[in-house]
N, C-alpha and C positions, 0 to 999 in steps of 0.2 A: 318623714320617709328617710330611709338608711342612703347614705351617699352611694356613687359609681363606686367611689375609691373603696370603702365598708365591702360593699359588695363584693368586688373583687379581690379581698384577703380571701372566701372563699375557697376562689378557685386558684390561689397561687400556689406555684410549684418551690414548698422550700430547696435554699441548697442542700446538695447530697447528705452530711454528715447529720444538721441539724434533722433532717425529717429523720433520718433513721433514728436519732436520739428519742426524737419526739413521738415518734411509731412503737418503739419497743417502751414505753412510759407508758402509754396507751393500753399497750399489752398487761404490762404488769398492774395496773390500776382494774380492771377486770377479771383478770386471769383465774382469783379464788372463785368470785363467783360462779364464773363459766361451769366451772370443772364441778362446783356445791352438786348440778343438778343431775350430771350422770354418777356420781359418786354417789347419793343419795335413793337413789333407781334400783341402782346396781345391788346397793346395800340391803333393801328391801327386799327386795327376789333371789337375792340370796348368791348373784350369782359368784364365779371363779374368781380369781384375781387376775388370771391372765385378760378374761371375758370383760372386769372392770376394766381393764386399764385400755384395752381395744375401745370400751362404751367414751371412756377418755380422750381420746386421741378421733376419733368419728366425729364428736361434740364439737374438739377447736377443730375439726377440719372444717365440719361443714360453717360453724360461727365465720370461719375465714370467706367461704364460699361468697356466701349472703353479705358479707361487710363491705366484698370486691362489689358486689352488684351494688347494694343499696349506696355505697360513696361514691363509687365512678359512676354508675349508670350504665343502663342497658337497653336500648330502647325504650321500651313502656315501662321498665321497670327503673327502679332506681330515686330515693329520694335527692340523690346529689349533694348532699350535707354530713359534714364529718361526724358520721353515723359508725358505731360497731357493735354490732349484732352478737348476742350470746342467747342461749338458753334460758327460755322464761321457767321463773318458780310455778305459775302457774299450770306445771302441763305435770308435774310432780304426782298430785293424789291422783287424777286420771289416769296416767299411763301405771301408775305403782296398781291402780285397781283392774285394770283391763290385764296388766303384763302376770299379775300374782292370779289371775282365776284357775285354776286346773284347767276348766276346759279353753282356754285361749292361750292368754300368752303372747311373748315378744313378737311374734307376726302380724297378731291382732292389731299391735299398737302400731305398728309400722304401715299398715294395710291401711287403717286409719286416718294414717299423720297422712299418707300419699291422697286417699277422695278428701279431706277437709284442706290438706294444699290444694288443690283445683278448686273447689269451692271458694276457697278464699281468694283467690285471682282472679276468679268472675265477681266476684260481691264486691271487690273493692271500690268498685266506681258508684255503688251504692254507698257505702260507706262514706266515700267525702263528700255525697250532696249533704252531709251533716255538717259542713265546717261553721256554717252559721249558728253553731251551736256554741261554739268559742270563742266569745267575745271576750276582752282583755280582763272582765272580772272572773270567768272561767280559765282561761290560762293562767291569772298571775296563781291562782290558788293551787291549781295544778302543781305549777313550779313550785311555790312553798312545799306545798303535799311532798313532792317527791326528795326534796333535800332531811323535810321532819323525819319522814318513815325511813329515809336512809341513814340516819346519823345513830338509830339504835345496831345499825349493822356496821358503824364503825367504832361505838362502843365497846361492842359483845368479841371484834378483830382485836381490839386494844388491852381488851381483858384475857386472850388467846385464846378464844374462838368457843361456841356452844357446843357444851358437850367436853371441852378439855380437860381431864384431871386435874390441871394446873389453873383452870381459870382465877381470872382475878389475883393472881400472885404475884408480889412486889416487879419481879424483874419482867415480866409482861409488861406490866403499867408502867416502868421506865424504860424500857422499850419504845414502845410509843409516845411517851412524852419526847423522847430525844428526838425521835421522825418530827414529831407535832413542832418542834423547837426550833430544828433545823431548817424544814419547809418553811418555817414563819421569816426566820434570820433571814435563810435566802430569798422571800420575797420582799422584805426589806431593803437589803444591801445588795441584792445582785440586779444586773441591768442584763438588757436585750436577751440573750440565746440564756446562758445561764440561770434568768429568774424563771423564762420559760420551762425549763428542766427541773426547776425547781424540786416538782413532787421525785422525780425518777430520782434525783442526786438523794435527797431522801430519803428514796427508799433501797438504795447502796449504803450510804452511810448503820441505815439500819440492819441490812442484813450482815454487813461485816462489826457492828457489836453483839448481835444475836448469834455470829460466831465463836465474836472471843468469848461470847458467855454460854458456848457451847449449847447452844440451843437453836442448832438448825440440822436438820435431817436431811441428809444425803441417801438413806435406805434405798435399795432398788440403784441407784443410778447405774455400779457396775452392770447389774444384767439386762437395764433394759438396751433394746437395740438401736443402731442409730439411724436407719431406714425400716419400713413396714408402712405399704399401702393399706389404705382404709378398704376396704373388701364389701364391696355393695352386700346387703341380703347376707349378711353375715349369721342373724339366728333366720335364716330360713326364707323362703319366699313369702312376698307379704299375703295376709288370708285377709277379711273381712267377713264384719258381724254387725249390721247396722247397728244398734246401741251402742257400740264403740265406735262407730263414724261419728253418733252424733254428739256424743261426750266431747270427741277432741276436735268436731266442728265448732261446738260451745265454747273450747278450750280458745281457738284461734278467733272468734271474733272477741273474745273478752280482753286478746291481746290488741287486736285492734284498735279498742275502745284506751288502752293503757299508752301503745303506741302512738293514737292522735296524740293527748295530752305532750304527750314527750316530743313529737314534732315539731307542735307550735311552741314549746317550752325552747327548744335547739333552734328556730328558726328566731325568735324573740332575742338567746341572746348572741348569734352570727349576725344579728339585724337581717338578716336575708326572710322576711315575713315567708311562709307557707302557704300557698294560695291551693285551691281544690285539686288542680292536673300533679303538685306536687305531691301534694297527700296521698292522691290516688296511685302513686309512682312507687312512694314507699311503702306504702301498704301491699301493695302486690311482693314486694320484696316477702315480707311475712307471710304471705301463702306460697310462694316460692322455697322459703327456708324452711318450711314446712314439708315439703315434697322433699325437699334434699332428706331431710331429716329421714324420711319414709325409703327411700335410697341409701341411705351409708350409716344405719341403724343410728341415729342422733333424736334432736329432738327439736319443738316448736323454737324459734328464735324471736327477739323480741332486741330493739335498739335497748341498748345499755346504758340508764341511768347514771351508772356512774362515773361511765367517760364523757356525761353530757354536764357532769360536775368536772370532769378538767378542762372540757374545754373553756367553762366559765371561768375557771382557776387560772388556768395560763393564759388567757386573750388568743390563744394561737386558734384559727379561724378554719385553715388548709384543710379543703375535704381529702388531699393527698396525703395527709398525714394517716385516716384512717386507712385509705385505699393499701398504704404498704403495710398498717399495722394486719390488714386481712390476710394479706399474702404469709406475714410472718407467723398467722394465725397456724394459715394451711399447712405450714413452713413443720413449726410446732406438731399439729398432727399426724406428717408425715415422717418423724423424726421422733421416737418416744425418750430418746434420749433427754434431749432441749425439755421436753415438757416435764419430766422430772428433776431436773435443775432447777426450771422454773415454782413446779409446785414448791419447791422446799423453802421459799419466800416463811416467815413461819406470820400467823396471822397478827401478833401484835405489832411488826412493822407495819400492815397493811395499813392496821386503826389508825397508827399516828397520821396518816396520810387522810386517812377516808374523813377525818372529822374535818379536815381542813376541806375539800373538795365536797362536800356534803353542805357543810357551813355554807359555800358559797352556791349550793344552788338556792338555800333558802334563804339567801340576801337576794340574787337574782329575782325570785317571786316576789318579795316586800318589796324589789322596785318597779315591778310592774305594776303592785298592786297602789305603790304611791300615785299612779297617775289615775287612778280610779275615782271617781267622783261618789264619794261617802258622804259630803256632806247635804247635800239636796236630795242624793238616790239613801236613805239611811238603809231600806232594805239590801243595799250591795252588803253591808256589814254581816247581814244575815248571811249571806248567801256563803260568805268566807267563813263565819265562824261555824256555821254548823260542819260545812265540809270538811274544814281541817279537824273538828273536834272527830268526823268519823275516818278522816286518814290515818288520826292517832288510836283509833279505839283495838285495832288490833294487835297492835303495836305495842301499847300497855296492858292489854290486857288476851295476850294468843292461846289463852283458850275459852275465850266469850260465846264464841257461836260452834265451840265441841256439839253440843247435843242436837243440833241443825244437822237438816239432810246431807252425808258427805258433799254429793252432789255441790253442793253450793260453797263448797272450800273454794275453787279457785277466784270466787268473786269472792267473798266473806273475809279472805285471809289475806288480799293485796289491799293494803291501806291506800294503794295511790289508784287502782280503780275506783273502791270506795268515794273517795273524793271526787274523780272526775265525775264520777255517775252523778253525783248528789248537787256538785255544783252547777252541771248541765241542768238537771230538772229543776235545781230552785232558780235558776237565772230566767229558764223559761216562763217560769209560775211568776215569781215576779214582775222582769220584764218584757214579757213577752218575744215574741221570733219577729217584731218589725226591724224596721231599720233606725230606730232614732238613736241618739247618741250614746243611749244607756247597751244597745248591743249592736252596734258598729261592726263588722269582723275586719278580721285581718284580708279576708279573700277581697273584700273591695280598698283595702291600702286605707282605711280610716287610723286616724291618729287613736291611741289608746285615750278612755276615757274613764 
């Protein structure tokens, strides 16, 4: 069981400078993917530039929203754990199919996101009578799952980015090896605040050589502005069309299912174990950011994977460290200025970082999974290897399940749902849903087995 003293980095308040160090580090560890998924929306439907960059700034506003709740807490909402909230991949081919129909369109999806947010805030107390489902040989796979399927998206950053003209080209790849170098040196040789910062000094160092080698884009900064409120119902008042309720109803419990994973994954390594009222706490947050989303044209939010690799990276524990990084979220989208500064980050700095913080979520998994008893339980081996072998399966291969019903992309195409799904039903087929030591949960405080 995790100590008082454990517990309590949690909720300690760093001093002034460091948390903001460690807040905007935060930020910028996230930041590309946030933006991937209205950027990609936008792209699809075709819409304005002015229209993209508003879909922009609604996105980090509302991610800030939900990061405030789900870290500080909010009553019944809030997981309390240094959680930040961005935009799930999976809400991409739905809303791209609902928002491009002639007869619907962007109200449809917003009318949508607003009944499957309420939906999801009543279901969620359903949703964690499941936590007996994640016993330590389901979590630790999870975590592995999430660090493998993440490290090809610090690759493809390191190579500058999918889609790039330039992919793959020398000074990209030394790009990121300098971040990847630098991070390493400083986690080496730097002590207390400094090795913390680690990734952020990293990813400075990287964007002032991606200068001098002229390879960062300023475009837009003069004219964007440096205040613009996010404008609730900005395409329109939201409409409704059941079939698209129930698409991004589908959409949000699939995030759920991706969110448990990632809960018990952040609670394992904060040591502060996940118990049901917490689950349930943060799960509401996701039908909550969900409703936002359906209010100030955004989209489904979902805890971010990749800040749940720094915090395994830095040891820094402080749910106040996300708490302010929401704010500078909000901050960001109420300011397009800052958020154009920030995108101009160029992606091969990003990779040097992402392999290093990715790496460590799946060391993270192998050490939960070393306390796993393989050798008496041999089918726990099963249970890992088939999962991860389908975490990867999309991942190597993203256009496996093209000729499957669209329908089933947002489950088909997340390798780390993938995995949890598979690891839950073979732990159960296996070992059944009792209590003996082969599925233990965490909600009754048993020791990993």
């Amino acid at each position: 069981m995790p100590s008082p003293a454990r517990e309590a980095a949690v909720d300690a308040l760093p001093a002034p400078l460091p948390w903001l160090v460690l807040a905007v580090q935060h930020v910028l560890v996230m930041y590309a993917g946030a933006v991937a998924v209205p950027l990609i929306v936008a792209g699809a439907l075709h819409l304005s530039r002015v229209d993209t960059a508003f879909l922009v700034s609604a996105d980090l506003f509302c991610c800030g929203l939900a990061t405030l709740v789900q870290s500080l807490g909010l009553g019944a909402f809030g997981i309390r754990l240094p959680v930040v909230m961005a935009a799930t991949f999976a809400s991409v081919g739905p809303m791209i199919a609902i928002g491009g129909n002639p007869q619907l369109g962007l109200p449809y999806v917003y009318g949508a996101n607003l009944v499957a947010g309420v939906i999801g805030i009543l279901a969620a107390p359903l949703i964690g009578r499941l936590l007996k489902l994640f016993p330590p040989v389901v979590t630790g796979t999870v975590i592995t799952a999430i660090g493998l399927t993440l490290i090809g998206v610090a690759v493809n950053w390191a190579a500058g980015g999918v889609g790039a003209p330039d992919y793959g080209a020398p000074a990209n790849l030394a790009i990121a090896a300098a971040v990847l170098l630098g991070v390493l040196a400083l986690l080496r040789h730097a002590r207390g605040f400094v090795a913390n910062i680690g990734v952020l000094l990293g990813l400075v160092a990287g964007m002032v050589l991606a200068a001098l080698l002229g390879r960062v884009d300023l475009a837009g900064l003069g004219a964007a502005p440096w205040l613009a409120w996010v404008e609730p119902f900005h395409f329109g008042l939201p409409r409704f069309e059941p079939w698209s309720i129930v698409t991004m109803t589908v959409v949000l419990f699939i995030v759920f299912v991706e969110s448990t994973g990632m809960f018990l994954a952040l609670g394992e390594i904060v040591e502060r174990p996940v118990d049901r009222a917490t689950l349930v706490r943060g799960l509401r947050v996701d039908g909550l950011a969900t409703v936002l989303g359906g209010v100030f044209n955004a989209f489904p939010d979902t805890s971010f994977s990749q800040n749940i690799g720094l915090v395994s990276l830095t040891g820094v524990k402080s749910r106040w460290v996300c708490v302010l990084a929401g704010a500078l979220l909000i901050l960001l989208g109420l300011i397009p200025k800052l958020a154009v500064l920030v995108a101009a980050i160029p992606p091969a700095v990003l990779g040097g970082a992402g392999l290093v913080m990715f790496g460590m979520v799946t060391a993270n998994g192998i050490r939960v999974l070393g306390q796993v008893d393989f050798a008496g339980r041999r089918h726990n081996l099963m249970i890992v290897a088939v999962s991860l072998a389908l975490a990867l399966a999309p991942v190597v291969a993203p256009h496996l399940f093209d000729r499957l019903p669209k329908a089933l992309g947002p489950l088909l195409h997340s390798g780390i749902l993938l995995a949890t799904l598979a690891a839950v039903a073979l732990n159960a087929w296996f070992n059944g849903l009792g209590r003996g030591e082969a599925v233990a949960t965490l909600e009754e405080g048993a020791e990993p087995v």
